[in-house]
C-alpha positions in Angstrom: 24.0 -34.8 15.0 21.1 -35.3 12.8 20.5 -31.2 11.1 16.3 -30.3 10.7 15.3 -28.5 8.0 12.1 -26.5 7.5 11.3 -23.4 5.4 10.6 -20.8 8.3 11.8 -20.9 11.9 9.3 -18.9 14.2 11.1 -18.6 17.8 8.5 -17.7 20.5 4.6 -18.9 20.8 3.3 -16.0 21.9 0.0 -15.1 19.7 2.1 -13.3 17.1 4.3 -16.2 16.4 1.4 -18.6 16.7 -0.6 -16.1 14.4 2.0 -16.4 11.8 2.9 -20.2 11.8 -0.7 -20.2 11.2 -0.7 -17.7 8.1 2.2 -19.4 6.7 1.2 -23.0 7.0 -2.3 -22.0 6.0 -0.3 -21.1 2.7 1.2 -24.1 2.1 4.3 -23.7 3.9 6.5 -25.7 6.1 7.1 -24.2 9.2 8.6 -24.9 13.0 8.1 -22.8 16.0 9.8 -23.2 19.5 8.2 -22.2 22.2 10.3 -22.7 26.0 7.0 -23.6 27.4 3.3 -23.9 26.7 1.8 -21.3 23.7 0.4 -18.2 25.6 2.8 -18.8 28.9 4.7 -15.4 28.3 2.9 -11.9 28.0 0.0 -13.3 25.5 -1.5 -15.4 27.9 -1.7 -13.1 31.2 -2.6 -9.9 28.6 -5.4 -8.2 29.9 -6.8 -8.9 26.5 -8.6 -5.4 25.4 -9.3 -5.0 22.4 -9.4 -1.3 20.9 -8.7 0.9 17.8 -8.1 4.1 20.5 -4.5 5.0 18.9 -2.6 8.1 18.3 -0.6 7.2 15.3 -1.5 6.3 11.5 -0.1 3.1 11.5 -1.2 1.4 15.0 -4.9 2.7 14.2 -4.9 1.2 10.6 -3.0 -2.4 11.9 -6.2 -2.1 14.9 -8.6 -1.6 12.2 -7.7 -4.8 10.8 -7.7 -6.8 13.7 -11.3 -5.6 14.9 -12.5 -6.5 11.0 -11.2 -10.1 12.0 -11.8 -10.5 15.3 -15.9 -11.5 14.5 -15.4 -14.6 12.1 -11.6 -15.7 13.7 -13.2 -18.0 15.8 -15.0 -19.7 12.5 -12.2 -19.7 10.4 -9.4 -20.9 12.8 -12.4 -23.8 13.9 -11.2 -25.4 16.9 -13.9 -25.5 18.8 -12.4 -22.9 21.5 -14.4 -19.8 23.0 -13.0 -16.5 21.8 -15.0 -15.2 24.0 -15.0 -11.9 21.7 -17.1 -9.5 22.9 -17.6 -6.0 21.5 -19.1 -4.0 24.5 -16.5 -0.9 24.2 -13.3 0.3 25.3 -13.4 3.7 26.8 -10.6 6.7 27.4 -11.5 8.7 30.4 -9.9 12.1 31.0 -9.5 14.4 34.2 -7.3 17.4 32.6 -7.9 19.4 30.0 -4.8 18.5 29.0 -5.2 14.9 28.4 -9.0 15.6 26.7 -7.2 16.9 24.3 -5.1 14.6 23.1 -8.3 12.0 23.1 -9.4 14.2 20.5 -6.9 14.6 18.7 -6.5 10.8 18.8 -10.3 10.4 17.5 -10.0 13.2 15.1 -7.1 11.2 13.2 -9.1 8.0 14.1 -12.7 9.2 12.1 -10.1 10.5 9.1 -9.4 6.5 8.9 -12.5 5.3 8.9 -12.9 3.9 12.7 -16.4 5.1 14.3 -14.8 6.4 17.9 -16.4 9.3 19.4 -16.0 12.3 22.3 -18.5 11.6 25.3 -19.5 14.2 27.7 -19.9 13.4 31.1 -24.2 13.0 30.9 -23.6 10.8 27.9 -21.3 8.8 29.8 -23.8 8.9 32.7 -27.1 8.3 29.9 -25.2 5.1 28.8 -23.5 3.3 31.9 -25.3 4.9 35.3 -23.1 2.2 37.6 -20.0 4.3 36.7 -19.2 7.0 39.4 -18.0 10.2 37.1 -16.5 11.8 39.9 -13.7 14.2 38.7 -14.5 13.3 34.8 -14.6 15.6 32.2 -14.8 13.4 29.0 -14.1 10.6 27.5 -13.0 9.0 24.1 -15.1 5.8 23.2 -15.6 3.0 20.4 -18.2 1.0 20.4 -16.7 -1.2 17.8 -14.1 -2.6 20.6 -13.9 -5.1 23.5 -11.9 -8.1 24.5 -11.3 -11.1 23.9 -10.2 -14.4 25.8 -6.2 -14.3 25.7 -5.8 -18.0 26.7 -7.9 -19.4 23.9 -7.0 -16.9 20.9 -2.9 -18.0 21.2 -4.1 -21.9 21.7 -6.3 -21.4 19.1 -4.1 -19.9 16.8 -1.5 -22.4 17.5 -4.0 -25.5 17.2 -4.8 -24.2 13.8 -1.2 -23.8 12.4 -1.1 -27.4 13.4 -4.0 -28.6 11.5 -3.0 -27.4 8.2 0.7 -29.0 9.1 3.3 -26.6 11.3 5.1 -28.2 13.5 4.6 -26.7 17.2 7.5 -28.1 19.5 6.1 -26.6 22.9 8.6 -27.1 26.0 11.5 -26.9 23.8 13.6 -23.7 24.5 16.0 -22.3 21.9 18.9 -21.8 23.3 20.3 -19.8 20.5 20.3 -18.9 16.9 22.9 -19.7 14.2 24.2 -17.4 11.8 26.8 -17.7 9.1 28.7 -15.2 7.0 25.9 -12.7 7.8 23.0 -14.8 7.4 20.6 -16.4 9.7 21.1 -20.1 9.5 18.7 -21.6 12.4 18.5 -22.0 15.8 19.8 -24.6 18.2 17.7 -25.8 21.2 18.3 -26.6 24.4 18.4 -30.4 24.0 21.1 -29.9 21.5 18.4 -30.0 18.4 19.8 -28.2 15.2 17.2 -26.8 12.4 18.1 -24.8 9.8 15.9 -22.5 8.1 16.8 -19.4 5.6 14.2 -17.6 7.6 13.7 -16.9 10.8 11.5 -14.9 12.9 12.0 -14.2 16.2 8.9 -13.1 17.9 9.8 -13.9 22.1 8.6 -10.8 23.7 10.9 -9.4 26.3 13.1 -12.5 25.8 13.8 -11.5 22.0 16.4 -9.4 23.1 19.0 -12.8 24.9 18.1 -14.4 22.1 19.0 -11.8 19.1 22.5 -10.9 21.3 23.7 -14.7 20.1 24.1 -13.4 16.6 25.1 -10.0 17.7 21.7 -7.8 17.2 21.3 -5.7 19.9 17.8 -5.3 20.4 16.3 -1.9 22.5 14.2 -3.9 24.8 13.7 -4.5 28.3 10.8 -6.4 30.6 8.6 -4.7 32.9 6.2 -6.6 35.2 2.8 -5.6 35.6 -0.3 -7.4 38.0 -4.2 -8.1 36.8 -6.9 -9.9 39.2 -9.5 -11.0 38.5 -12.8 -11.1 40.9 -15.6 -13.5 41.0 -18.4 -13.9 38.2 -21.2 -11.2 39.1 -24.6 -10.2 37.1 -23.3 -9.7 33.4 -24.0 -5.9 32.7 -21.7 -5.5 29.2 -19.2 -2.9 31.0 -16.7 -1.5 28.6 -13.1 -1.5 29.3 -12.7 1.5 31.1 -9.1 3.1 31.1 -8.8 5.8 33.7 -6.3 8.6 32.3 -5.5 10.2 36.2 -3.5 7.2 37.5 -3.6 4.4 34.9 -6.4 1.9 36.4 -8.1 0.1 34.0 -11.1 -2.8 34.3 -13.4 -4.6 32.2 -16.3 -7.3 32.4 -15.7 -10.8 30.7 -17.8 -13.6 29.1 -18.8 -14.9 32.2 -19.0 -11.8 34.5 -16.2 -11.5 36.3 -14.1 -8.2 36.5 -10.5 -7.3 35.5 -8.5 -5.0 37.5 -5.7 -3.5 35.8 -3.1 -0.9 36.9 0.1 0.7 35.6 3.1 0.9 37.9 6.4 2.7 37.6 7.5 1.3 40.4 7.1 -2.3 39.3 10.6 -4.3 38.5 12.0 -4.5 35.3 12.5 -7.7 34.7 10.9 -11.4 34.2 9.8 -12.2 37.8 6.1 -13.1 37.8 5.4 -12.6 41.6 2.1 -11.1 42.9 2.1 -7.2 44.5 0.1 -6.5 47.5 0.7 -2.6 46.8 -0.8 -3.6 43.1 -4.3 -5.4 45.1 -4.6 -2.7 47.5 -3.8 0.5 44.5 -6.1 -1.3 41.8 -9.0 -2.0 44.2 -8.6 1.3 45.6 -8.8 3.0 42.2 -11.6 1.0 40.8 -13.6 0.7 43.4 -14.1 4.6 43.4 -15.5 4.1 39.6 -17.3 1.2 40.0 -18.5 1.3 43.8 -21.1 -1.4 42.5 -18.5 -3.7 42.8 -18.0 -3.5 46.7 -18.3 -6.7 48.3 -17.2 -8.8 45.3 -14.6 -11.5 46.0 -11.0 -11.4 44.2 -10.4 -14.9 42.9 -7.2 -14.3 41.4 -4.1 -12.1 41.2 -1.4 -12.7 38.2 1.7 -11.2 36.6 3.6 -11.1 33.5 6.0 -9.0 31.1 5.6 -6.4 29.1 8.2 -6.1 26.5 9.1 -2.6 26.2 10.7 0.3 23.8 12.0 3.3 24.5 9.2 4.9 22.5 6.6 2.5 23.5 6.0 1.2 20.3 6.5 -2.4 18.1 9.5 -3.2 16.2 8.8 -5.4 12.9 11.6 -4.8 10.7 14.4 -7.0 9.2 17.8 -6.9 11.4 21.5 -6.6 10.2 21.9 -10.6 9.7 19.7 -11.5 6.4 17.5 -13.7 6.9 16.4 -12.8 10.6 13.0 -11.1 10.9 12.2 -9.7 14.7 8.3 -8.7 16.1 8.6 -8.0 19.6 8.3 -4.2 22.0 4.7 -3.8 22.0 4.6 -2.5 25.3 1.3 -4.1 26.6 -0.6 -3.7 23.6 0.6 -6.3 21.6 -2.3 -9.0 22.1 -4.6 -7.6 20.3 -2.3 -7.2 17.5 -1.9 -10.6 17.1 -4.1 -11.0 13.1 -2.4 -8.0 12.1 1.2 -8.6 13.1 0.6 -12.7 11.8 -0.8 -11.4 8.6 2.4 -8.9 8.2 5.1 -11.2 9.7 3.7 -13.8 6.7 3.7 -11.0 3.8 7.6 -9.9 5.1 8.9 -13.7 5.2 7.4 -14.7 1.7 8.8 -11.7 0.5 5.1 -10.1 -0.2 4.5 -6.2 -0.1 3.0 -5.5 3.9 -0.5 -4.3 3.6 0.3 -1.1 5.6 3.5 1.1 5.7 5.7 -0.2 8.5 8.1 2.2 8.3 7.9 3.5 11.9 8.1 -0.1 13.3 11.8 -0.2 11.7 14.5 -1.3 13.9 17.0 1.8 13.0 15.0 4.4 14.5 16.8 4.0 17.6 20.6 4.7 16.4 18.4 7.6 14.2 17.1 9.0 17.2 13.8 9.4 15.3 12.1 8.0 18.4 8.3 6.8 17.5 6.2 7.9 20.2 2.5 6.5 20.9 0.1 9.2 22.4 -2.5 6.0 23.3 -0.2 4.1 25.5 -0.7 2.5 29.4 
């Protein structure tokens, strides 16, 4: 068997692998990523793709920062004639305890400190600004005007199709089927058609599916799936409305590019694992709970109902650290909020694998914090 070599192995082509295949090839490096299927087909690609700098701790607000200072020229720079479809209409926190209202501002105090322009809303201001949205039961809200969304689809495609212009090589369809390690280091991966490449790094970057994949060199990795739904309804008068995350029971929606609606909803009850089947409690809950915010919306036509994975932590946030066999770098846990983090985490994946100092302190995103029991816990999460 012929062995493949290549400087840096990225398994998984998800936006954050596809994001750093392209930082790394940008820079004149050679590198390979396997993806099992097409590049978005896991959690990047059915994301509901909001874009916000509304976080609790230091580090996720300052790696948000940077993605919303890229997020306006990306489509530009990455040039491949694909709609972002970036739009910065708002995201928007919505309370209904007292309880919650303050943690929004607590979450916007620490946000202003760094620089990012979110703000406290009264109910009339909410009113003075968006007069569609029915404020029944509201008492405030936490908003930046700077945030919005973006097209999921187009930013991993476009990401990838970039990396390949400037010369990575993106095998899609081409599952690994496990990595190699030697005398403690990370050697390569093997895929499923019996391919061998060997790199001295590797990142593995595969969402819920990180952890199978890490277990074939012996890293246990805290993470598990969780399914959750989106629909989508037909395209209706474009009106700018923010994404609009509802604090009481976890509904969220947004208007795209082209004026349709995204209905969103957070579900215990949804199955922990990698089944991608529709919910009819999820269409009859979401519509319910939007419906009493949005009652503009009555009549509209659903088009579409979806599902995919979130990979998940026990503290609901990322891990981006180094593991126990040199060489192997992992990215993965976001816990639904890892789309928009794909410049940031690219950027940072590229500066750990070419042994460059990360632009922000990643401390908290370290892998050991779980046998520490220093649990890392996100006050901004859904």
């Amino acid at each position: 068997m012929t062995v493949k070599t290549t400087d840096f192995i990225i398994v998984g082509g998800g936006v954050h692998g596809a994001s750093t295949a392209y930082q790394l090839a940008k820079a004149g490096h050679k590198v390979t990523l396997f993806e099992t299927r097409y590049l978005g087909a896991g959690g990047s690609g059915r994301s509901a793709a909001g874009l916000r700098q509304h976080f609790g701790t230091e580090v996720n607000c300052l790696m948000a920062k940077y993605n919303i200072q890229q997020f306006p020229t990306l489509e530009q720079e990455l040039d491949t004639g694909m709609d972002l479809e970036f739009r910065q209409w708002g995201y928007m926190w919505v309370a209904y305890k007292d309880s919650v209202l303050d943690q929004l501002q607590k979450n916007v105090d620490l946000q202003v400190s760094l620089d990012i322009p979110s703000e406290m809303l009264t109910p009339e201001e909410i009113h003075a600004r968006w007069p569609y949205l029915c404020l029944d039961g509201i008492i405030g809200a936490a908003f930046c005007g700077e945030d919005g969304h973006i097209n999921p689809q187009t930013l991993t495609l476009s990401y990838g199709h970039a990396a390949r212009r400037h010369g990575a090589v993106i095998k899609t369809f081409c599952p690994v089927k496990k990595l190699l390690a030697e005398n403690g280091k990370i050697k390569g991966v093997v895929t499923e058609d019996g391919e061998e490449w060997h790199a001295d790094k590797v990142l593995l970057a595969a969402g819920a599916w990180t952890k199978e994949l890490a277990l074939t060199v012996g890293v246990d990795i805290p993470v598990y799936p969780e399914r959750h739904n989106l629909l989508v309804s037909e395209p209706v008068e474009v009106f700018e409305c923010p994404m609009v995350l509802c604090m009481d029971d976890g509904a969220y929606f947004k208007q795209c590019a082209n004026g349709t609606f995204l209905f969103g909803r957070d579900d215990q009850d949804e199955p922990r694992d990698f089944s991608e089947g529709n919910s009819a409690k999820f269409l009859e809950g979401v519509t319910t709970s939007v419906m009493k915010r949005m009652p503009a919306l009555r009549g509209a036509r659903v088009v579409r109902q979806w599902s995919g994975p979130y990979d998940n932590t026990p503290d609901h946030n990322a891990i981006i650290d180094w593991t126990p066999v040199e060489g192997l770098l992992i990215d993965c846990g976001w816990s639904g909020h890892g789309l928009q983090f794909g410049p940031s985490a690219g950027f940072l994946c590229k500066q750990l694998l070419t042994g460059e100092k990360p632009f922000v302190d990643i401390h908290r995103y370290r892998l050991a914090r779980f046998a520490e029991n220093d649990l890392f816990f996100e006050p901004a999460f859904i």
